[in-house]
PDB file of N, CA, C and O in Angstrom:
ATOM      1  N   UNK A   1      92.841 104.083 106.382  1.00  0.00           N
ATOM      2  CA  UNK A   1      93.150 105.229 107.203  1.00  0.00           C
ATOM      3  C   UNK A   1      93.243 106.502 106.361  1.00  0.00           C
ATOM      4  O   UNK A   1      92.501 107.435 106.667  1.00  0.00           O
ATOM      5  N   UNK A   2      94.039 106.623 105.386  1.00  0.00           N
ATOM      6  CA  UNK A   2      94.325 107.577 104.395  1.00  0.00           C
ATOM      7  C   UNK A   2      92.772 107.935 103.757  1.00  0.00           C
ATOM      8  O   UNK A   2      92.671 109.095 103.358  1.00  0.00           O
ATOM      9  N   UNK A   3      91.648 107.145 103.625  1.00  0.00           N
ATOM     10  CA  UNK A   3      90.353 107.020 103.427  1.00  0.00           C
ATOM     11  C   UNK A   3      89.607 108.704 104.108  1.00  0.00           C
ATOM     12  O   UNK A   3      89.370 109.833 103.679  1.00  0.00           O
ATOM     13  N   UNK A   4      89.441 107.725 105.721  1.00  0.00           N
ATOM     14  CA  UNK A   4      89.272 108.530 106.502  1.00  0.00           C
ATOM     15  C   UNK A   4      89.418 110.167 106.634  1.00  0.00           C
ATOM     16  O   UNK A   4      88.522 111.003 106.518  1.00  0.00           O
ATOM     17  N   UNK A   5      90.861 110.379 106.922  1.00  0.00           N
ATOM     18  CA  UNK A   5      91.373 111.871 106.295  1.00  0.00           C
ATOM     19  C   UNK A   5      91.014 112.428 105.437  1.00  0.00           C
ATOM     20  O   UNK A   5      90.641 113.578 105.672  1.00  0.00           O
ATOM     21  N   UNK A   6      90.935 111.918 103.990  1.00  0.00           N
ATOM     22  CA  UNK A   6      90.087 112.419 103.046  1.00  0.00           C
ATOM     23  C   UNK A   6      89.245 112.906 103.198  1.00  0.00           C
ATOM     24  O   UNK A   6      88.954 114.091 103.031  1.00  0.00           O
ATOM     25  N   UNK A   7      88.422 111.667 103.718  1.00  0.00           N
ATOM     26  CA  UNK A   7      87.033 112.336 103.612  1.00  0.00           C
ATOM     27  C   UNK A   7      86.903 113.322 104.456  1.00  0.00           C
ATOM     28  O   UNK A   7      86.150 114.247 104.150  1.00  0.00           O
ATOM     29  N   UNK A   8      87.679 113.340 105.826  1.00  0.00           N
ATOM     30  CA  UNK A   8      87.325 114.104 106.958  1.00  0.00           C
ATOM     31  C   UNK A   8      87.627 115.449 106.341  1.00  0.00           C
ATOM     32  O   UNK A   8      87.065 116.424 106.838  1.00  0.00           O
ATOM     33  N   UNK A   9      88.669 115.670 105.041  1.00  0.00           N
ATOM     34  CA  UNK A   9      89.435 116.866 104.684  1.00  0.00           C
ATOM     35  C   UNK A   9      88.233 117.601 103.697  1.00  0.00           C
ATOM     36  O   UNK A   9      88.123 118.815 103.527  1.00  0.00           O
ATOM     37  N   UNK A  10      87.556 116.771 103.226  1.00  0.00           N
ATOM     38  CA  UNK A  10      86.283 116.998 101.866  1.00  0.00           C
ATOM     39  C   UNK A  10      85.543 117.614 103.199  1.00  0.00           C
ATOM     40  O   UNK A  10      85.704 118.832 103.280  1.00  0.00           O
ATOM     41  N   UNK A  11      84.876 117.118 104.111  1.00  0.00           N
ATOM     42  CA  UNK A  11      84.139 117.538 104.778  1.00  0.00           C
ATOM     43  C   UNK A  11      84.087 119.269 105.520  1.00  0.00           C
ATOM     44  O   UNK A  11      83.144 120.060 105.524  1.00  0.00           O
ATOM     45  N   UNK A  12      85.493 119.427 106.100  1.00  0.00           N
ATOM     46  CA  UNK A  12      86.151 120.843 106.256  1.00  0.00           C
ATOM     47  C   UNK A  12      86.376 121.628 105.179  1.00  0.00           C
ATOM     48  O   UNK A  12      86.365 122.848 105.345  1.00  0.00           O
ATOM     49  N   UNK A  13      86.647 121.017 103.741  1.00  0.00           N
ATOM     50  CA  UNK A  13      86.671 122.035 102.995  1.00  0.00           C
ATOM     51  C   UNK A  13      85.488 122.280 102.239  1.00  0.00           C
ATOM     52  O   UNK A  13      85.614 122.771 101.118  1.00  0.00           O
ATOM     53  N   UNK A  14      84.269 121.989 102.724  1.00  0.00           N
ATOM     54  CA  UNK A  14      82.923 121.893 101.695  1.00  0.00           C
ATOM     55  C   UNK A  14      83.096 121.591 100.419  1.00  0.00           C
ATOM     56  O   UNK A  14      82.379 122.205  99.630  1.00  0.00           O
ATOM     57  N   UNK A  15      83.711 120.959 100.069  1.00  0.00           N
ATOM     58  CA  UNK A  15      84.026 119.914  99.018  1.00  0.00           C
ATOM     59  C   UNK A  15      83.090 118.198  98.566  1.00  0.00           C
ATOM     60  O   UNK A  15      82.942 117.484  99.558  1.00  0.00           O
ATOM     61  N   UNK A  16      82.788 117.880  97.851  1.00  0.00           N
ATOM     62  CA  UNK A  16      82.236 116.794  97.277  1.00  0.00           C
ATOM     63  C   UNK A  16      83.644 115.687  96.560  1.00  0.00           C
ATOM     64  O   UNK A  16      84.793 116.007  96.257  1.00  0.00           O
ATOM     65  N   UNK A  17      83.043 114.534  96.490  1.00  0.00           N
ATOM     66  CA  UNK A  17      84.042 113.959  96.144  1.00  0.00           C
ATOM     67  C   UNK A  17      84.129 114.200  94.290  1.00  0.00           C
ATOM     68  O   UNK A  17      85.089 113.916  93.574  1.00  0.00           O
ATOM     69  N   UNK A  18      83.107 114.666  93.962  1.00  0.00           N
ATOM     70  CA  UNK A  18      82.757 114.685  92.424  1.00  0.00           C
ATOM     71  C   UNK A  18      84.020 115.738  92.428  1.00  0.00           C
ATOM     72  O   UNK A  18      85.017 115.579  91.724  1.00  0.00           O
ATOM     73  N   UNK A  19      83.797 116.981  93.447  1.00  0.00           N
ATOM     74  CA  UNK A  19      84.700 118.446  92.788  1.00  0.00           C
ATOM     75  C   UNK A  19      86.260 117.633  92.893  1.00  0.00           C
ATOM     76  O   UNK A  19      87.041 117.593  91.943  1.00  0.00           O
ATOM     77  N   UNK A  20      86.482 117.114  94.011  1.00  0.00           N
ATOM     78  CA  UNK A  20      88.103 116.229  94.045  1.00  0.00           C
ATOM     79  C   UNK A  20      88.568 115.414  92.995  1.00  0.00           C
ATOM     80  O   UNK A  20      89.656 115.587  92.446  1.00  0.00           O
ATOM     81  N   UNK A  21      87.678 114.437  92.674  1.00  0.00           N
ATOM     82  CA  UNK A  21      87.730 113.880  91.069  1.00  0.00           C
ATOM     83  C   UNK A  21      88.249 114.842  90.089  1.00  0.00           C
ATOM     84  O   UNK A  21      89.387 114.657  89.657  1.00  0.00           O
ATOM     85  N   UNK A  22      87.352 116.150  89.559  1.00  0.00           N
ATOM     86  CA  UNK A  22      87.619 117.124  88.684  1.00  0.00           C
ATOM     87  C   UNK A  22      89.120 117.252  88.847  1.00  0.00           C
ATOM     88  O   UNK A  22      89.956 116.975  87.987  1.00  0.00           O
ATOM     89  N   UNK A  23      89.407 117.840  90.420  1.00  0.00           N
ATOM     90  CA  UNK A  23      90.308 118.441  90.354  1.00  0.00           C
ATOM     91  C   UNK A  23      91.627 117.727  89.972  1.00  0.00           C
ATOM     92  O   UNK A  23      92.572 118.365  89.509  1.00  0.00           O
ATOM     93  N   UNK A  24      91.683 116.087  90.220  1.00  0.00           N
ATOM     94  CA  UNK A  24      92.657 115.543  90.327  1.00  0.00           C
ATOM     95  C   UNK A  24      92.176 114.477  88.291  1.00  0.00           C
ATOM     96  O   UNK A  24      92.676 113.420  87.907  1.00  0.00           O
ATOM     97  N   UNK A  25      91.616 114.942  87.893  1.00  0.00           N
ATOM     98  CA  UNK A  25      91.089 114.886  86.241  1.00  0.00           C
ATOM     99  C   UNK A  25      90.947 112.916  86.571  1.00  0.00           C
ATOM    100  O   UNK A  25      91.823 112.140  86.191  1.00  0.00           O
ATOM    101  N   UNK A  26      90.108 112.617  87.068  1.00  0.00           N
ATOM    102  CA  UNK A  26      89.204 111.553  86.995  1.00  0.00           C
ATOM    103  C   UNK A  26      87.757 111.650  87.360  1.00  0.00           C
ATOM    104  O   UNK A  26      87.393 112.684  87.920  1.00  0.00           O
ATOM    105  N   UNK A  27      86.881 110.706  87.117  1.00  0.00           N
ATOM    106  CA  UNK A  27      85.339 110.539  87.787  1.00  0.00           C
ATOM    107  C   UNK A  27      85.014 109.934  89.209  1.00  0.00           C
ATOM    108  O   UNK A  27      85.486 108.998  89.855  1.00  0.00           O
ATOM    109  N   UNK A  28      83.920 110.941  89.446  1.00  0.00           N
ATOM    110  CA  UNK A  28      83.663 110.579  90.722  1.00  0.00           C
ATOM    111  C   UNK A  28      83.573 108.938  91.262  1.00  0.00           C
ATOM    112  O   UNK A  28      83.836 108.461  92.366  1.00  0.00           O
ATOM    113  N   UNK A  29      83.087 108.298  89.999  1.00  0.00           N
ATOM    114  CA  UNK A  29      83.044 106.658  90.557  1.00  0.00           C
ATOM    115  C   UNK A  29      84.605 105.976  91.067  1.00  0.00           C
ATOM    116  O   UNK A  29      84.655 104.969  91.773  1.00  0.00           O
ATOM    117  N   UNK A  30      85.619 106.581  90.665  1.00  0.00           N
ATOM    118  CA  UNK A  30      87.137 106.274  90.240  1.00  0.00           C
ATOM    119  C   UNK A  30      87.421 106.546  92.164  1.00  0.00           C
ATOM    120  O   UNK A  30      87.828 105.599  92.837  1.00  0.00           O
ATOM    121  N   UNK A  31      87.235 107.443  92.588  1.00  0.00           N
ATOM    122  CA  UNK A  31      87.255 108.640  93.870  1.00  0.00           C
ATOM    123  C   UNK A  31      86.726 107.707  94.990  1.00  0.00           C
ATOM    124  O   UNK A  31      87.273 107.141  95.936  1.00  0.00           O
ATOM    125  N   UNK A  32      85.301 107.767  94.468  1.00  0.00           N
ATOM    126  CA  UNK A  32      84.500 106.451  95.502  1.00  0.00           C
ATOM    127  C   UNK A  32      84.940 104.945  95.739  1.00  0.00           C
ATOM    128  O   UNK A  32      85.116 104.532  96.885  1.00  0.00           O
ATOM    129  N   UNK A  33      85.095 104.222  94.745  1.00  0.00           N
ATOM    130  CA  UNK A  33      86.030 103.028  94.701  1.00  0.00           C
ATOM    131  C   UNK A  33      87.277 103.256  95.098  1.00  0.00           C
ATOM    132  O   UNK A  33      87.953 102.237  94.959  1.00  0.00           O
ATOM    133  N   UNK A  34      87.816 104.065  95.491  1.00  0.00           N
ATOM    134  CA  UNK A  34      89.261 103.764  95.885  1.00  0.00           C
ATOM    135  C   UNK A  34      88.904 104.627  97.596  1.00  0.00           C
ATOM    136  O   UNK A  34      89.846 104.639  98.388  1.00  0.00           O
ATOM    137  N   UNK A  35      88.036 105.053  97.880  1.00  0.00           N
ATOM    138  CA  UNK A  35      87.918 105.434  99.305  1.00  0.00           C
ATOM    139  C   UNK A  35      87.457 104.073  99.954  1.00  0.00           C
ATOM    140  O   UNK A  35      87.769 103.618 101.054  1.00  0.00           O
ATOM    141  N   UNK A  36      86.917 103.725  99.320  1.00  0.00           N
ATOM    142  CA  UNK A  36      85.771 102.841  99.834  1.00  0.00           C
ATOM    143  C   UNK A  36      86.791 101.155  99.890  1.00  0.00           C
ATOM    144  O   UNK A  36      86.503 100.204 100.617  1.00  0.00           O
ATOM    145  N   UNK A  37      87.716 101.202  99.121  1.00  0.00           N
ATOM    146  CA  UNK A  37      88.686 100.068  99.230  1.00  0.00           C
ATOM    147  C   UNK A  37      89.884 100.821 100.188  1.00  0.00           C
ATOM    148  O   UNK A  37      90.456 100.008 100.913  1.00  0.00           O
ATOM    149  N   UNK A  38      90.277 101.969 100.296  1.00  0.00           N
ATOM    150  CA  UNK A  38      91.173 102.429 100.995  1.00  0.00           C
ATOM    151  C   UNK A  38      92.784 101.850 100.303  1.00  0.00           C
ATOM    152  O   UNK A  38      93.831 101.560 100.881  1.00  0.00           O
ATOM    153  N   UNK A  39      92.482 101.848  99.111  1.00  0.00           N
ATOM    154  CA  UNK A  39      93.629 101.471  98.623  1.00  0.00           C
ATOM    155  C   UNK A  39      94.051 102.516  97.857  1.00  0.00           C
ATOM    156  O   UNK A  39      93.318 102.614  96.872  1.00  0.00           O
ATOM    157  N   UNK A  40      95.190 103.607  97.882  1.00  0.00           N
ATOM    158  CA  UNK A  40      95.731 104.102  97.486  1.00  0.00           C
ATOM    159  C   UNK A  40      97.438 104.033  97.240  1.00  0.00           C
ATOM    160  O   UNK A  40      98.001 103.284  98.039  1.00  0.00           O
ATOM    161  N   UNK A  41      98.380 104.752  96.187  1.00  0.00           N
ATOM    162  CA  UNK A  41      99.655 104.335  95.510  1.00  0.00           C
ATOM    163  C   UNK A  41      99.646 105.928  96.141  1.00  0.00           C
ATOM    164  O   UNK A  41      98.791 106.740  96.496  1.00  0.00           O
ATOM    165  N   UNK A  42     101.244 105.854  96.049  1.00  0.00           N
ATOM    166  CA  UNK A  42     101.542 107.031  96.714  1.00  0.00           C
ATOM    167  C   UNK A  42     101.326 108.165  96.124  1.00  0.00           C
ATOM    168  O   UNK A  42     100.958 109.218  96.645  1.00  0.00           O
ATOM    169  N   UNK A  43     101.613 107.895  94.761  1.00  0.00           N
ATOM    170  CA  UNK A  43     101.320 108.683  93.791  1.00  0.00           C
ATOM    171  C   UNK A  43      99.776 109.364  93.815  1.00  0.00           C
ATOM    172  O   UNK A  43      99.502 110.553  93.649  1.00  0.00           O
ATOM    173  N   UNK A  44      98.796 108.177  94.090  1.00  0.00           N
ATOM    174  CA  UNK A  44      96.904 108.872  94.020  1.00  0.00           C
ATOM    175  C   UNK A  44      96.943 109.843  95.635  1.00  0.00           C
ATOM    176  O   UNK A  44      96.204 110.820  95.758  1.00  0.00           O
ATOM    177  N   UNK A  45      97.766 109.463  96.622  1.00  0.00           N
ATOM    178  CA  UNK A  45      98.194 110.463  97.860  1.00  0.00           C
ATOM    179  C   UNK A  45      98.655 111.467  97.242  1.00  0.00           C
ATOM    180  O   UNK A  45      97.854 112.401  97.192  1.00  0.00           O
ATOM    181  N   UNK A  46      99.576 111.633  96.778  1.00  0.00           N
ATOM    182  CA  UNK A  46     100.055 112.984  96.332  1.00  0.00           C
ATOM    183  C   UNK A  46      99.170 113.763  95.847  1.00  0.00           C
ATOM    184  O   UNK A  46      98.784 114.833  96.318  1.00  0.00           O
ATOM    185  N   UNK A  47      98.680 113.001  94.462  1.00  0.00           N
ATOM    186  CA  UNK A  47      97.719 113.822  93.893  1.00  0.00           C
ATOM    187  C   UNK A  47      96.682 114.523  94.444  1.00  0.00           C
ATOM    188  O   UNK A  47      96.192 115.593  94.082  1.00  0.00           O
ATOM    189  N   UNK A  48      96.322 113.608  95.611  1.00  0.00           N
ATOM    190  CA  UNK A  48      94.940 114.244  96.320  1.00  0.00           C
ATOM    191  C   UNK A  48      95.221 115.254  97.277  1.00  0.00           C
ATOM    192  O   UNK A  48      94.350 116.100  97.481  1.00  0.00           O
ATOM    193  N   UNK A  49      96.184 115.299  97.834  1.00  0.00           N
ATOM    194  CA  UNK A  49      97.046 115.914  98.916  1.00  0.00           C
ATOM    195  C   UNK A  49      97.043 117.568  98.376  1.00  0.00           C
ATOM    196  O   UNK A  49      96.783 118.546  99.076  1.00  0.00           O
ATOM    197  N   UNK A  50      97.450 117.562  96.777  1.00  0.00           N
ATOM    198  CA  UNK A  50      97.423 118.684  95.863  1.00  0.00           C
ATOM    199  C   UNK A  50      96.161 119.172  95.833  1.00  0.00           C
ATOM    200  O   UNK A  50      95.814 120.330  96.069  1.00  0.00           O
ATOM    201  N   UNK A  51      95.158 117.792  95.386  1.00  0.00           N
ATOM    202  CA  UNK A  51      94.087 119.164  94.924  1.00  0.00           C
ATOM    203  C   UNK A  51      93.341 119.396  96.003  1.00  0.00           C
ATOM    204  O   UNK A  51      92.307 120.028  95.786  1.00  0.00           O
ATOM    205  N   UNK A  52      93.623 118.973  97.439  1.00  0.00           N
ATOM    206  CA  UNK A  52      92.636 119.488  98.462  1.00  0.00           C
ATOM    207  C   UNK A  52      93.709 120.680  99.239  1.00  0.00           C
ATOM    208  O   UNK A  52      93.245 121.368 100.149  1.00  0.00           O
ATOM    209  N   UNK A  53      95.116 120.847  98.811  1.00  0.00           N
ATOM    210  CA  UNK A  53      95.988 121.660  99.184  1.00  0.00           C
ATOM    211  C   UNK A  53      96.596 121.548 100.394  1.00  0.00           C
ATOM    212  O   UNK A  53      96.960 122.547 101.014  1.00  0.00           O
ATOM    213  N   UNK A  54      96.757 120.353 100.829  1.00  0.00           N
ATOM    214  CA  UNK A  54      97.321 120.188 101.965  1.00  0.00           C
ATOM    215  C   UNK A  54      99.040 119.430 101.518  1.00  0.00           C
ATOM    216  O   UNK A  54      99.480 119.260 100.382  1.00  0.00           O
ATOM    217  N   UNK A  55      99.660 119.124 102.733  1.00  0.00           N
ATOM    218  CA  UNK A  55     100.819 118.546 102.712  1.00  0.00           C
ATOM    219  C   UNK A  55     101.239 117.018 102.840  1.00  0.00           C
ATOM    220  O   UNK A  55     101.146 116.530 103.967  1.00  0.00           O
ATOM    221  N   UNK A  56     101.399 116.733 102.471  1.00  0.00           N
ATOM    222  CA  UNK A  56     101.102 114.480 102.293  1.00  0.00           C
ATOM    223  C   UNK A  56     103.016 114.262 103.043  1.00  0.00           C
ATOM    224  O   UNK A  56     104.171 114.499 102.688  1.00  0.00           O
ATOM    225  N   UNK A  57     102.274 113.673 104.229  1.00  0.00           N
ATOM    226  CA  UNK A  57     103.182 113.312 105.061  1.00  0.00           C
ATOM    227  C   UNK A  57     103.272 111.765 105.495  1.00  0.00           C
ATOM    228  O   UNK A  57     102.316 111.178 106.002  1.00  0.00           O
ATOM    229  N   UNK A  58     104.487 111.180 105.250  1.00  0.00           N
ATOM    230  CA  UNK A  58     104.476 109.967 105.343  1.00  0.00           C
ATOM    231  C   UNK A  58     105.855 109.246 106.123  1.00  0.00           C
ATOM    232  O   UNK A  58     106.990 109.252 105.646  1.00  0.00           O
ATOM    233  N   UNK A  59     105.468 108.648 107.397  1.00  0.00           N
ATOM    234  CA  UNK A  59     106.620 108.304 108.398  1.00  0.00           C
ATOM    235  C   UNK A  59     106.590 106.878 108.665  1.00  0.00           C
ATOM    236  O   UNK A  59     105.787 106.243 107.982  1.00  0.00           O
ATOM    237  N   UNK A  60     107.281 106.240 109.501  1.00  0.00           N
ATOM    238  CA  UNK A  60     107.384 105.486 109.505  1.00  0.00           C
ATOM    239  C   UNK A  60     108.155 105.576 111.082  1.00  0.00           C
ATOM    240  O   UNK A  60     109.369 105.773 111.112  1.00  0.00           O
ATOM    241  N   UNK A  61     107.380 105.422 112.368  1.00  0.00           N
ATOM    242  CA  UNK A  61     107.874 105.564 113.668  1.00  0.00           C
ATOM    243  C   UNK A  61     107.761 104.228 114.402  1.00  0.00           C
ATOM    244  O   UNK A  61     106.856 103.393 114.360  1.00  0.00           O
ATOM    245  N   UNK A  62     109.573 104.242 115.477  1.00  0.00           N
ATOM    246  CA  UNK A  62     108.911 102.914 115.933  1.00  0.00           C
ATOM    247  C   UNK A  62     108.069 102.811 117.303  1.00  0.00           C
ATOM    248  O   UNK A  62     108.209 103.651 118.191  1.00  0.00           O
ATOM    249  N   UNK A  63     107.411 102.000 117.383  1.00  0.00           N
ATOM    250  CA  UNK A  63     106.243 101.969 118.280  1.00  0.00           C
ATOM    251  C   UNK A  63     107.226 102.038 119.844  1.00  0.00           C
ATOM    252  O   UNK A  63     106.821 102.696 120.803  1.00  0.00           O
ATOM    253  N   UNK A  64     108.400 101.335 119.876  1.00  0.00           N
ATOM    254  CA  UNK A  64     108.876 101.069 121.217  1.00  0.00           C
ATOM    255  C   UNK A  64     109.988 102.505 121.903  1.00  0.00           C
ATOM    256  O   UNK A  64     110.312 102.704 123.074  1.00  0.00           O
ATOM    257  N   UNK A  65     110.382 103.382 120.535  1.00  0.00           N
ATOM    258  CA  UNK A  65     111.296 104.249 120.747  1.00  0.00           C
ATOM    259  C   UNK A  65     111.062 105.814 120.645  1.00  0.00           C
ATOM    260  O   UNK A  65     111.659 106.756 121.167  1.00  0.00           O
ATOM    261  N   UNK A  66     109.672 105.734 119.541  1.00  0.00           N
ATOM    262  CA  UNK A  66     109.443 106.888 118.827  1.00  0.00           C
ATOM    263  C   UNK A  66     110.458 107.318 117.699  1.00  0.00           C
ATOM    264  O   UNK A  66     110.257 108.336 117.036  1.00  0.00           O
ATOM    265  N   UNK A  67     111.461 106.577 117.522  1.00  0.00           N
ATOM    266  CA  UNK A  67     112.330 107.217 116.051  1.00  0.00           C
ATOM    267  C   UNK A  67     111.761 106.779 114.943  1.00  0.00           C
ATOM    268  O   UNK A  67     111.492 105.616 114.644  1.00  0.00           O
ATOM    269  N   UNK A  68     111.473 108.393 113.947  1.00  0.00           N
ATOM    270  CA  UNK A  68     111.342 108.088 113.171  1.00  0.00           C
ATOM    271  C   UNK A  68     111.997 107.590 112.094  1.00  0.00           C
ATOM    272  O   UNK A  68     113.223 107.575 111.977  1.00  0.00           O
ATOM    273  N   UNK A  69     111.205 107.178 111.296  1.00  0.00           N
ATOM    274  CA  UNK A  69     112.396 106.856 109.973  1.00  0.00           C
ATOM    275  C   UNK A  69     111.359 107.528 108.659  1.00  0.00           C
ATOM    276  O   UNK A  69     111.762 107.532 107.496  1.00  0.00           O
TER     277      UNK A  69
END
């Protein structure tokens, strides 16, 4: 899911995944393998969250009540 957004965020900002790599000081292959597994640490969220300049928001709601946590 976090995948997705990304990319959808690269796409709005005319961005490549190579320039996101730069920005976050790894290689584009590093960028691609971890979209493409959708496995990210909160920490590679943050980071990316930074260099595309957005805000990394993370909840945890329950499905039956809507409270978040």
């Amino acid at each position: 899911m976090f995948s997705k957004k990304v990319k959808l965020c690269l796409v709005y900002k005319d961005m490549k995944q190579k320039d996101l790599a730069e920005k976050i000081g790894t290689v584009r292959t590093n960028i691609t393998n971890k979209l493409n597994s959708d496995n990210f640490s909160e920490k590679d969220m943050q980071s990316i969250a930074n260099a595309l300049n957005c805000e990394l928001v993370i909840k945890l709601i329950d499905k039956e009540t809507g409270q978040e946590f």
